[in-house]
C-alpha positions in Angstrom: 41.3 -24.9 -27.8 39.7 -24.5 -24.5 37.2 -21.5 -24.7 36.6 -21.2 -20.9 38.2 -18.4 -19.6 41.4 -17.8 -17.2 38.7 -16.9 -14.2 36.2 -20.0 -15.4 39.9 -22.4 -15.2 40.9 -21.2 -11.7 36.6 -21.6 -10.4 36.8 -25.1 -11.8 40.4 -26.0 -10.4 38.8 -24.7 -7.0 38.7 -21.3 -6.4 36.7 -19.8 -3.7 33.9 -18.0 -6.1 32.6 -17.2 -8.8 34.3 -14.5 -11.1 32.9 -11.1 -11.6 29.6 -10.9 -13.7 30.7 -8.4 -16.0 33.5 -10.8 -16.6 31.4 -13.4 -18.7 28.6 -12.5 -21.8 26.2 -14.8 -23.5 29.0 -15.1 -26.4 30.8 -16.6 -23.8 28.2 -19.2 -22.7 27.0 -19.7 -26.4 31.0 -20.4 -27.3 31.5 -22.6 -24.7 28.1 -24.8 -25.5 28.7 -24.6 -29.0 25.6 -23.3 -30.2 25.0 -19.2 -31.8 24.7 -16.6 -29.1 20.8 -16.3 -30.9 20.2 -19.9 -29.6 21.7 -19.0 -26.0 19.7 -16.2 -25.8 16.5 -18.1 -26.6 17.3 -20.3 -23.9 17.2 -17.6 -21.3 14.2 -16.2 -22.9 12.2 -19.3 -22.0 11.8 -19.7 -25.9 10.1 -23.0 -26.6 11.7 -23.6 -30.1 15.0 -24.9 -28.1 15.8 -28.8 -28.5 15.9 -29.9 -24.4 19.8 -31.3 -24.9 20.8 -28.3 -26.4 18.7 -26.1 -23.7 20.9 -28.3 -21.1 24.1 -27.6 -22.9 23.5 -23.9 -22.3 22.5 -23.8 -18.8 25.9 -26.1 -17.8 27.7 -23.6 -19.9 26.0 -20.9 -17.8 26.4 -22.5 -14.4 30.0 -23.2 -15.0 30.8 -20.0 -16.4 29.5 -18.1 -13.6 26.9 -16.4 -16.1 23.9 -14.7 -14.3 21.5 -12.8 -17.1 21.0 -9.2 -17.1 17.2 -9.3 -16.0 17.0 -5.7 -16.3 18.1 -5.3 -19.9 15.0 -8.5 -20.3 12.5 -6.0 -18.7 13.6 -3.0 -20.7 13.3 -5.0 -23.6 9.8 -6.6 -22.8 11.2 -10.3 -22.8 11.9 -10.9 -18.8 9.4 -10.3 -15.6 7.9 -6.6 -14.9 8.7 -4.5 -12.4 5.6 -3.0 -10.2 6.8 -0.7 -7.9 5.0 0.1 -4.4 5.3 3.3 -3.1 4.0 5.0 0.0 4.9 7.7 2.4 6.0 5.0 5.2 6.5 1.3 5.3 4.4 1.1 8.5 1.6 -0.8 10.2 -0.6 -3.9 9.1 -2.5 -1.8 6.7 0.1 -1.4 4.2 1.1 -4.9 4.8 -2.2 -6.2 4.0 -2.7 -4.2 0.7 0.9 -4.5 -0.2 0.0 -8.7 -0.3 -2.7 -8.2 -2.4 -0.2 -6.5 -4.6 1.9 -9.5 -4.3 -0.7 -12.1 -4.6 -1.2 -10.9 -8.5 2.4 -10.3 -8.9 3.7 -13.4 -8.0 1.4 -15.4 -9.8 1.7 -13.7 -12.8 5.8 -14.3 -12.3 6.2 -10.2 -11.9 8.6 -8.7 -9.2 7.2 -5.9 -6.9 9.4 -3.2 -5.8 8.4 -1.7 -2.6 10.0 2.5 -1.3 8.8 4.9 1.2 8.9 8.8 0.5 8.7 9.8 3.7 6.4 12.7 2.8 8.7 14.1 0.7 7.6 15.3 -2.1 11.4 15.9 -3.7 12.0 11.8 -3.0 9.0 10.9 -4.7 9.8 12.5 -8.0 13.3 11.5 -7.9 11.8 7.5 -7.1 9.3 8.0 -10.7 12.3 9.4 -12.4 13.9 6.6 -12.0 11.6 3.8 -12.0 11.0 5.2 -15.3 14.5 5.0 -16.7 14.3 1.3 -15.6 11.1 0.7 -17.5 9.2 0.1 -14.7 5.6 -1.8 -15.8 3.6 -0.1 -13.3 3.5 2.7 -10.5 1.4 2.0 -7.7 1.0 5.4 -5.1 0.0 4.2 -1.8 -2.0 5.7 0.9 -3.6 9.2 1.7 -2.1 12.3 0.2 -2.4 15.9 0.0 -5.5 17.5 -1.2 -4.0 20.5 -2.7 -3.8 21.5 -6.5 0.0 21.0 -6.0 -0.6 16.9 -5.6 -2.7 16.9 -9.0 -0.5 18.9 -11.1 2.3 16.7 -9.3 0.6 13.1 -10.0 -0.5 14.1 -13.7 2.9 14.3 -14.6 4.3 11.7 -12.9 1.2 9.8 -15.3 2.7 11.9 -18.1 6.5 10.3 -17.7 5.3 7.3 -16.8 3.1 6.4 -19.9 6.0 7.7 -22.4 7.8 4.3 -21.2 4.4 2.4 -20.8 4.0 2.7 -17.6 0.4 3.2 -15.8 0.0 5.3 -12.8 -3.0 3.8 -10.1 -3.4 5.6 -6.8 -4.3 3.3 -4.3 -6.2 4.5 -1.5 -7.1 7.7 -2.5 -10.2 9.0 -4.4 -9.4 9.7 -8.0 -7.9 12.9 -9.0 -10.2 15.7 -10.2 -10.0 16.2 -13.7 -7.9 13.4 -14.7 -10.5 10.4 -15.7 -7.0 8.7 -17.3 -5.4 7.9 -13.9 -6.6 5.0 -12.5 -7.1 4.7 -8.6 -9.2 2.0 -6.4 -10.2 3.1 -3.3 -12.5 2.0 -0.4 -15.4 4.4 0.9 -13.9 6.0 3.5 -16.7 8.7 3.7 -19.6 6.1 4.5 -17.6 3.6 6.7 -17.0 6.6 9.1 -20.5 7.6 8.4 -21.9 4.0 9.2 -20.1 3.9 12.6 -21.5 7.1 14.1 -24.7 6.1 12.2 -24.2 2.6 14.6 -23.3 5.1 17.7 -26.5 7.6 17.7 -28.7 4.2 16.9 -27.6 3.2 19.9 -28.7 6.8 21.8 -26.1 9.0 21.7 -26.2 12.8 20.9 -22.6 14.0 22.0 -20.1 12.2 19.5 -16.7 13.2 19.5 -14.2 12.5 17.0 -10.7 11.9 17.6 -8.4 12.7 13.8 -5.8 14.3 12.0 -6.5 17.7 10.7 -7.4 18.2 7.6 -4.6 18.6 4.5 -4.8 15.0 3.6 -7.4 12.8 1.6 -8.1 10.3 4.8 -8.4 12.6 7.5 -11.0 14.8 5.2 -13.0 12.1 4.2 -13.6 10.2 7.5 -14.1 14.1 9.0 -16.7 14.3 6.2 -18.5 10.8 7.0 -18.6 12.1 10.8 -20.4 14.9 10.2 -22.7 13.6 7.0 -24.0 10.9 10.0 -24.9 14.1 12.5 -26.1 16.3 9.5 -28.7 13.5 8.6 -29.9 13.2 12.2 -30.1 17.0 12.9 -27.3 16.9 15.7 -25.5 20.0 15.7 -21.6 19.7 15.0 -19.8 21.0 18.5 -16.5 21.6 17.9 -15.6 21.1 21.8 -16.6 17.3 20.5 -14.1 17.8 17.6 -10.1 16.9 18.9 -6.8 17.0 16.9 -4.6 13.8 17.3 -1.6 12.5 15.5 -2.0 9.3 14.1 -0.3 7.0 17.2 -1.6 5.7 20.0 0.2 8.4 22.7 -1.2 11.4 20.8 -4.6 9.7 20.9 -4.5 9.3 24.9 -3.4 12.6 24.8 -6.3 14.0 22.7 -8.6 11.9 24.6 -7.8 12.7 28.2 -8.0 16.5 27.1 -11.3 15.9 25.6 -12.3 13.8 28.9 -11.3 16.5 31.4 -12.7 19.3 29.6 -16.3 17.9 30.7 -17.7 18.3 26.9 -20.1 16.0 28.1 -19.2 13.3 25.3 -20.5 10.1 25.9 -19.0 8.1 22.4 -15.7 8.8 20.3 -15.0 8.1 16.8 -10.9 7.7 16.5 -10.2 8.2 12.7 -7.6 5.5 13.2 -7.3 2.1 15.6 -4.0 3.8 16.9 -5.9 6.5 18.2 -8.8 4.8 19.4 -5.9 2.3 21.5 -4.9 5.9 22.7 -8.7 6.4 24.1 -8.7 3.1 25.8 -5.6 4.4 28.0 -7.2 7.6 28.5 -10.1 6.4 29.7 -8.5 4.0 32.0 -6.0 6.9 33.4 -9.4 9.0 34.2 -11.6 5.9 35.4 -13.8 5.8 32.9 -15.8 2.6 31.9 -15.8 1.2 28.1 -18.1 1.0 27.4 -20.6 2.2 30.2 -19.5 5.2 30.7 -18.0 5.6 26.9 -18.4 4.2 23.3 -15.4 3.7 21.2 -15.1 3.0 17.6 -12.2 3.0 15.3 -11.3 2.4 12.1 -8.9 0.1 10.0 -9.6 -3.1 11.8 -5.6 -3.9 12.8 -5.3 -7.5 14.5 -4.5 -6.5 17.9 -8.1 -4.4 18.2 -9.8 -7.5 18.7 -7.5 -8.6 21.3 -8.6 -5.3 23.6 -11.2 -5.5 27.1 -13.7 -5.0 25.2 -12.8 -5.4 21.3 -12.6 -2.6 19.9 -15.9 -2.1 17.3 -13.8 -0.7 14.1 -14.3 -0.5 10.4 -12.7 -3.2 8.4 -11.5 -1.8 5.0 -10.8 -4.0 2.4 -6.7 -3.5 2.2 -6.3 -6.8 0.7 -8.4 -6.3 -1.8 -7.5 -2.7 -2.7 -4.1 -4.6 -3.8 -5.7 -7.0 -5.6 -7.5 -5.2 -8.0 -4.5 -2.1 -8.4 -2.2 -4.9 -9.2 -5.0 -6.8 -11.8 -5.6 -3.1 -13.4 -1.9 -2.5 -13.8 -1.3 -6.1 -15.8 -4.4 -5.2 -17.5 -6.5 -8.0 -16.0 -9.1 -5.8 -15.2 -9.9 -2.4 -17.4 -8.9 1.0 -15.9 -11.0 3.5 -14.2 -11.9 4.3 -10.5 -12.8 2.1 -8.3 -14.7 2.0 -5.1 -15.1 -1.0 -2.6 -17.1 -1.0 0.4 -15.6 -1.4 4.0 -18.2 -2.8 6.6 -18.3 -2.2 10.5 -17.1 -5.0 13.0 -19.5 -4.8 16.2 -17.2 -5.7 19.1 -17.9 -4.6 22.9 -16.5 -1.0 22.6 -19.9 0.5 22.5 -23.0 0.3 24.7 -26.4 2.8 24.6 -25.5 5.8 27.1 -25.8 5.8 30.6 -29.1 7.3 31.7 
């Protein structure tokens, strides 16, 4: 007696697709090689204790059946590739993308799938996405990028830990500092603080006295700690902190050339600003330009995150370079369990470019 079924007779007499999946089972397959559904399922397993001929007998059963296996009951059972998910308030800019490959760089060698989401800043979305990357077993939580600095984020992120390690499951912030109190939850992180420090350090080197900075207001772990690394650099020096120098931007390049140009016709005398982004520091180029002033005679500009097209500006923008790729790299090795779990800290460095110049006399 043929075992195939109706749907397998009509595919093989030349019907237009396959049959629905939930239409064939690994009894199925193993009935129609003749071997024990335990054998088939060692097959798909990868199991080395599986004679090649028979191994070959399974896989034609498969293929013809139309058999595709469930590689979400293999996850939630341990036996098939792990899940990492990604997740971040927005899917945008060359930042994420270069830390999200150094996720991928680990996860694809080690044969692991990574899940990417954005939240949107919502706090409601991101509970609902660890709710249910934990119901699908997810191997690791990755949460991407700046967040809020309020108690509410902490108690927030120690239980998504919480739920998360019932199924296994670390939690590593990426991009953030760790959370206070909570030595368990790993995060890797690059020093935000003394990159931003280290370029105005580079800027009153150079002569200046009236720094601006350019930023998001505070609320969120980036925009406090390169605030922080600004005025650590002018504390050290014994340069008063003016807050005519100090100018509230959204992170995009129009709200920076808006910030700037207010900053510019307000005659705050500022002869260098620190953008807490490249977007905004692309906005002061404009600015500048609109109100015919020379970069960088007339004024410095340094930025941070080191995006391609910054190099690519007259003059190249001088920007700190953090290590994104890296950041992924070692979030992803700490999640496997490559490398043991803590906090850590790598060290971004400053790319001199033709942005800044000593101030005009």
């Amino acid at each position: 007696m043929d075992p195939i079924d109706p749907a397998a007779r009509q595919r093989r007499a030349g019907s237009r697709g396959p049959a629905r999946v939930a239409s064939v089972n690994l009894r199925d397959v193993a009935a129609h090689a003749g071997v024990s559904p335990a054998t088939a399922s060692r097959v798909f397993a990868g199991g080395v204790n599986v004679h090649e001929r028979t191994r070959a007998r399974v896989l034609a059963a498969a293929e013809e059946l139309g058999y595709v296996v469930n590689g979400l009951a293999r996850a939630m059972t341990g036996r098939g590739p792990h899940t990492m998910a990604f997740i971040v308030r927005a899917m945008i800019g060359p930042t994420f993308a270069s830390l999200a490959a150094g996720v991928e760089s680990v996860t694809s060698r080690e044969g692991h799938l990574l899940l990417m989401s954005a939240t949107g800043g919502d706090s409601e979305r991101e509970a609902e996405l660890i709710a249910t990357l934990r119901e699908l077993r997810v191997g690791a939580v990755l949460l991407v990028g700046s967040t809020e600095t309020d108690e509410r984020f902490v108690r927030r992120a120690a239980g998504y830990a919480k739920d998360l390690a019932d199924v296994g499951a670390p939690l590593i912030l990426c991009g953030r500092p760790p959370l206070a109190g909570h030595p368990d939850i790993a995060s890797v992180d690059y020093d935000q603080r003394t990159g931003m420090s280290e370029a105005v350090e580079e800027l009153i080197g150079l002569g200046h006295r009236r720094i601006a900075y350019v930023g998001e207001p505070r609320g969120m772990t980036t925009s406090e700690l390169r605030l922080d690394g600004y005025g650590d650099a002018l504390a050290r020096h014994g340069i008063p902190s003016d807050p005519s120098l100090i100018r509230v931007s959204g992170n995009s390049e129009e709200d920076g050339a808006r910030a700037v140009g207010e900053l510019l016709a307000s005659h705050a005398g500022a002869t260098a600003v620190v953008c807490m982004t490249d977007n905004i520091a692309v906005g002061a180029y404009r600015a500048a330009r609109r109100a015919g002033t020379r970069i960088p005679d007339e004024l410095s500009i340094v930025g941070f995150d080191d995006v391609p097209i910054v190099s690519d500006l007259t003059p190249g923008l001088t920007t700190v370079r953090p290590p994104f790729f890296d950041v992924g790299v070692r979030a992803a090795e700490i999640a496997l369990g490559h490398s043991p779990s803590g906090h850590v800290l790598l060290e971004p460095h400053l790319v001199r470019r033709g942005s800044i110049a000593p101030p005009s006399p």
